[in-house]
C-alpha positions in Angstrom: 68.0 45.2 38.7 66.3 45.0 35.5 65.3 47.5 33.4 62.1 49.6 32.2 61.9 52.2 29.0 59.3 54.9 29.2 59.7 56.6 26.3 57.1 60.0 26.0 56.5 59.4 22.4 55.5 62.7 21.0 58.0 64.6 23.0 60.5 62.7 20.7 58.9 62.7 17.7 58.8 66.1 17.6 62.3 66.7 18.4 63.1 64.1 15.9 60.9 66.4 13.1 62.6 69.3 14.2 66.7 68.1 13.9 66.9 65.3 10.8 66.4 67.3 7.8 63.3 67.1 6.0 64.4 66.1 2.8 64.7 62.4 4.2 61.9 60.7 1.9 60.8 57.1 1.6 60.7 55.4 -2.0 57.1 56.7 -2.5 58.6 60.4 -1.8 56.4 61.0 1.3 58.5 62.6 4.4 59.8 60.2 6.5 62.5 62.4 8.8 60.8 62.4 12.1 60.4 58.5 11.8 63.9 58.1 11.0 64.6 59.9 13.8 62.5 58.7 16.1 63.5 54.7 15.0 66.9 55.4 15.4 66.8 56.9 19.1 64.7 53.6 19.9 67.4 51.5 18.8 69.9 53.8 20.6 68.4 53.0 23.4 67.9 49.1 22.9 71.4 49.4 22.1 72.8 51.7 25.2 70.3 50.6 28.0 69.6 46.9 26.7 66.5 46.8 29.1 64.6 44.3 29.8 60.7 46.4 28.9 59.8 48.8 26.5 57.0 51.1 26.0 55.5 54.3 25.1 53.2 56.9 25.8 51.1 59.3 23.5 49.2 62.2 23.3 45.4 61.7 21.8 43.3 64.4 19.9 40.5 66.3 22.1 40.4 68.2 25.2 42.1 67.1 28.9 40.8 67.3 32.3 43.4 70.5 32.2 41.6 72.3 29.0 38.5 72.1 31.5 39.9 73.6 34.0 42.0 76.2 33.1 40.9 76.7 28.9 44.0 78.6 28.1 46.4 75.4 28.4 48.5 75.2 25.7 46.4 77.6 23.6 49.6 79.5 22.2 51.4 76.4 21.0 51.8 76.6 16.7 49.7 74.2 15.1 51.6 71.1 14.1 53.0 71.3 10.7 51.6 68.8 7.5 54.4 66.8 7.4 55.1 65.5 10.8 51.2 64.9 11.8 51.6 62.2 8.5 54.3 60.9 10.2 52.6 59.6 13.5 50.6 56.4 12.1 54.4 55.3 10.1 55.6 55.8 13.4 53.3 53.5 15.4 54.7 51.2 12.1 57.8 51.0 13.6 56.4 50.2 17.0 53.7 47.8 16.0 56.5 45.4 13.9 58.6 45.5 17.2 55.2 44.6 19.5 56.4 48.1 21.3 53.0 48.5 23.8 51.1 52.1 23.0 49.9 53.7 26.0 47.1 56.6 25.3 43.9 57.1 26.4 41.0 60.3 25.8 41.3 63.0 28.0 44.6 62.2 28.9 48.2 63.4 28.2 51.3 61.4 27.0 52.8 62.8 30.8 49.4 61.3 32.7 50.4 57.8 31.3 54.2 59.0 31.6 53.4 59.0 35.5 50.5 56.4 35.4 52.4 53.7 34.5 56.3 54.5 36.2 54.3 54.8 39.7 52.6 51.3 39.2 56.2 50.1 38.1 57.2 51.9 41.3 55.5 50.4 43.9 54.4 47.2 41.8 57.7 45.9 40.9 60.8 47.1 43.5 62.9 45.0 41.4 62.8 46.8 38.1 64.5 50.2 37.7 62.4 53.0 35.2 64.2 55.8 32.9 61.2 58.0 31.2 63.0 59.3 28.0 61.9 62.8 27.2 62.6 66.1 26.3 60.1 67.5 28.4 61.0 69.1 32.1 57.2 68.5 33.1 58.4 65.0 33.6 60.7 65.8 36.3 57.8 65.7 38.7 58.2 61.8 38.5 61.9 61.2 39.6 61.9 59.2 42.9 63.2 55.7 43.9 63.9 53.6 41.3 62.6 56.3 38.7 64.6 58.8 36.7 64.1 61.4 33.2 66.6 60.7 30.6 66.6 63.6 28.0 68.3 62.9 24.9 70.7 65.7 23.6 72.4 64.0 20.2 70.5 61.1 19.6 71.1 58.6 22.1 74.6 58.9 21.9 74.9 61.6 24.4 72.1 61.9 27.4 71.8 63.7 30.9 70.3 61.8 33.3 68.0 63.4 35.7 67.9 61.5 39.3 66.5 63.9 42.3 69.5 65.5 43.0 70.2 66.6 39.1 66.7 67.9 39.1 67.4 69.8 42.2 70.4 71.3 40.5 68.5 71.8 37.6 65.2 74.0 39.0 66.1 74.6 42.6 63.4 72.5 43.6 63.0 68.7 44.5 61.2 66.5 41.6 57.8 66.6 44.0 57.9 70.8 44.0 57.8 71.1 40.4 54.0 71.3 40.1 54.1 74.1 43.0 57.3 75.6 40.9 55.1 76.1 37.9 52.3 77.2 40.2 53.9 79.7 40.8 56.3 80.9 38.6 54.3 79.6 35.4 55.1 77.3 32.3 55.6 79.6 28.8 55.5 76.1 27.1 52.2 75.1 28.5 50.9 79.0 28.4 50.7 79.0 32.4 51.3 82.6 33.4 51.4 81.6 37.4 51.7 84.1 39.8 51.7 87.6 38.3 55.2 89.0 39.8 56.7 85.6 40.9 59.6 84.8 39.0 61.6 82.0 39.1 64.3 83.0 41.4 61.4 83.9 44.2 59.5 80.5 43.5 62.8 78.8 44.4 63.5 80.6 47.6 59.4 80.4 48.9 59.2 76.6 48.4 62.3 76.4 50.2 60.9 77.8 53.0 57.5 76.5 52.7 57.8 73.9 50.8 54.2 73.7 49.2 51.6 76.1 47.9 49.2 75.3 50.1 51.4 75.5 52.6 52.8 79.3 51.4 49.1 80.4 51.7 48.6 78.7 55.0 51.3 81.0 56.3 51.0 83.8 54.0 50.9 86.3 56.5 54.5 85.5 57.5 56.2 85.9 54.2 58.5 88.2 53.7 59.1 90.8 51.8 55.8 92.1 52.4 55.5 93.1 48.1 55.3 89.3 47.7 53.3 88.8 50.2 50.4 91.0 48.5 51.5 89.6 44.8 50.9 86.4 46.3 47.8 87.5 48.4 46.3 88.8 44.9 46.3 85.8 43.0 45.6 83.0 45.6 43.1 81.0 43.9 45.2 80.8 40.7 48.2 79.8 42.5 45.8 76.4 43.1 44.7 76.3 39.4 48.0 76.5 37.6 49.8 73.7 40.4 46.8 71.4 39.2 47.3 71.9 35.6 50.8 71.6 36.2 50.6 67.8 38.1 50.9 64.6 36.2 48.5 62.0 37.2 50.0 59.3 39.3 46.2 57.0 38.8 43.4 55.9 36.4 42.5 53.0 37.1 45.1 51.6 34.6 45.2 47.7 34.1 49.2 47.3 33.7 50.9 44.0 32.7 54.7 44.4 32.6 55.5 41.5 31.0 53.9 42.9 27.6 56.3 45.1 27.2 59.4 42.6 27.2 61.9 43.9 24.4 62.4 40.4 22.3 59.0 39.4 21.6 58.3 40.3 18.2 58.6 39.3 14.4 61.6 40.0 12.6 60.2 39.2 9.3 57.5 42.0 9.7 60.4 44.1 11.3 62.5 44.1 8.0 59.4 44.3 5.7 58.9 47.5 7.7 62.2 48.8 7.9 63.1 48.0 4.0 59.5 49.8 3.5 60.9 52.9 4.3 64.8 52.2 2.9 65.9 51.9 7.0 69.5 50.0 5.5 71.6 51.6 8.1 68.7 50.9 10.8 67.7 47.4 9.7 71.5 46.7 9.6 71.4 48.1 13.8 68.0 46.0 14.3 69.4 42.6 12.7 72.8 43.4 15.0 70.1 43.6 17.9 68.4 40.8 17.3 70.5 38.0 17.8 70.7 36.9 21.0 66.8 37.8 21.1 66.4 35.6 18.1 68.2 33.0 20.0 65.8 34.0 23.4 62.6 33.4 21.5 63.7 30.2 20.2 64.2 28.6 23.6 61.2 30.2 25.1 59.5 28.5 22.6 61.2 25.2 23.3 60.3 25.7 26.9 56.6 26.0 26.0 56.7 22.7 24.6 56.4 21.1 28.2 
């Protein structure tokens, strides 16, 4: 089965910022530490998975269809420090030298193209196998078929892979309850209270049994104990609000070509200029490793255009 890499490219960025140290400069003594990072993890992964696509999906300034519904999403998160928000365009550097396909779009989320683009992989191509790289448990929501989460914990060199059973084992709920999960429970990270009262324990045991929040409310009269029943009873319409806030989008409209995102096709030359721009030895040194049998795959695809 071949192979397709999602990776959720601010997620990791930001992780990156947070665990190289910030005294990694390049030559012109601008901060380069989340880049390093995040280039490194990319080749970990060329290097580990050896798939077949690549891509990557980002975040865009301005409001979401989720900051018009519910305007308190994300509204305690810290702004984003100097140094890593000069860090994004060096970033999309690395991915424009290796012709690494950008997905983002206004008024939607890194997650939206996160789910977007692995369900039209999904049902589109039953041949190909997806792994969304992330940090992020929002993602989990997309684990099905031939789709899984990979969350880097060192790097690339050590990973836990998330398939529907691990993300049962995980939560306590299948990958399709997590919006209702957070519906109900809440999301700290995404400043979603959810149901005053409902913890996590109780969201657990009440999608077990009901699997749903609409279907919970369609029976609420038969939930037991009856102090969750009137916790529940008391904040029914925003039980709704946060579970839509809390689901990825699974369609846009999105015009999807898979074959654009095939690993080997790019330009070395601009590659090293890019790399060596930044004093990348170490990661130029893993690059030129990588690129050898690729070199060798573009040359012969170009032969074979010949005729």
């Amino acid at each position: 089965m071949k192979k397709f890499i999602l990776i959720d490219g601010n997620a990791l960025v930001h992780r990156c910022y947070h665990a190289v140290p910030k005294t990694l400069t390049a030559p012109d003594g601008s901060p380069v530490n989340a880049v390093y990072g995040f280039t490194s993890i990319l080749l970990g992964i060329l290097e580990v998975e050896k798939p077949d696509y690549l891509a990557t999906a980002w975040d865009m300034k301005g409001p979401t269809f989720r900051d018009v519904i519910y305007t308190e999403y994300k509204a305690t998160r810290n702004k984003t420090d100097d140094d890593l928000i000069v860090q994004f365009p060096r970033v999309r550097e690395v991915l424009d030298a290796l012709s690494i396909p950008v997905f983002e779009k206004e008024g939607l989320e890194a997650d939206d193209y996160l789910g977007i683009v692995s369900e039209l992989v999904e049902t589109g191509h039953p041949d190909v196998a997806t792994l969304i790289v992330t940090g992020d448990k929002d993602a989990f929501q997309l684990v099905r078929g031939n789709t899984i989460v990979v969350s880097p914990v060192s790097g690339y060199t050590k990973v836990i892979r998330y398939d529907r059973q691990a993300v049962k084992d995980k939560m306590g709920v299948w990958p399709e309850q997590v919006p209702d999960f957070k519906g109900l429970c809440g999301d700290n990270s995404d400043n979603i209270p959810g149901v005053m009262g409902i913890g996590e324990k109780t969201a657990v045991k009440l999608l077990a049994e009901w699997g749903t929040v609409e279907n919970l409310y369609a029976h609420l009269e038969e939930v037991q104990p009856e102090r969750v029943r009137e916790l529940l009873r008391a904040e029914q319409d925003k039980a709704g609000l946060y579970k839509k806030v809390a689901t990825i989008l699974r369609e846009d409209g999105l015009e999807f070509d898979l074959e654009q995102s095939r690993v080997h096709t790019f330009d070395m030359d601009l590659a090293r200029k890019v790399f060596s721009g930044f004093s990348f030895k170490t990661l130029l040194g893993r690059l030129e490793k990588l690129n050898k049998p690729w070199e060798q795959q573009r040359e012969e695809e170009k032969q074979w255009s010949l005729f």
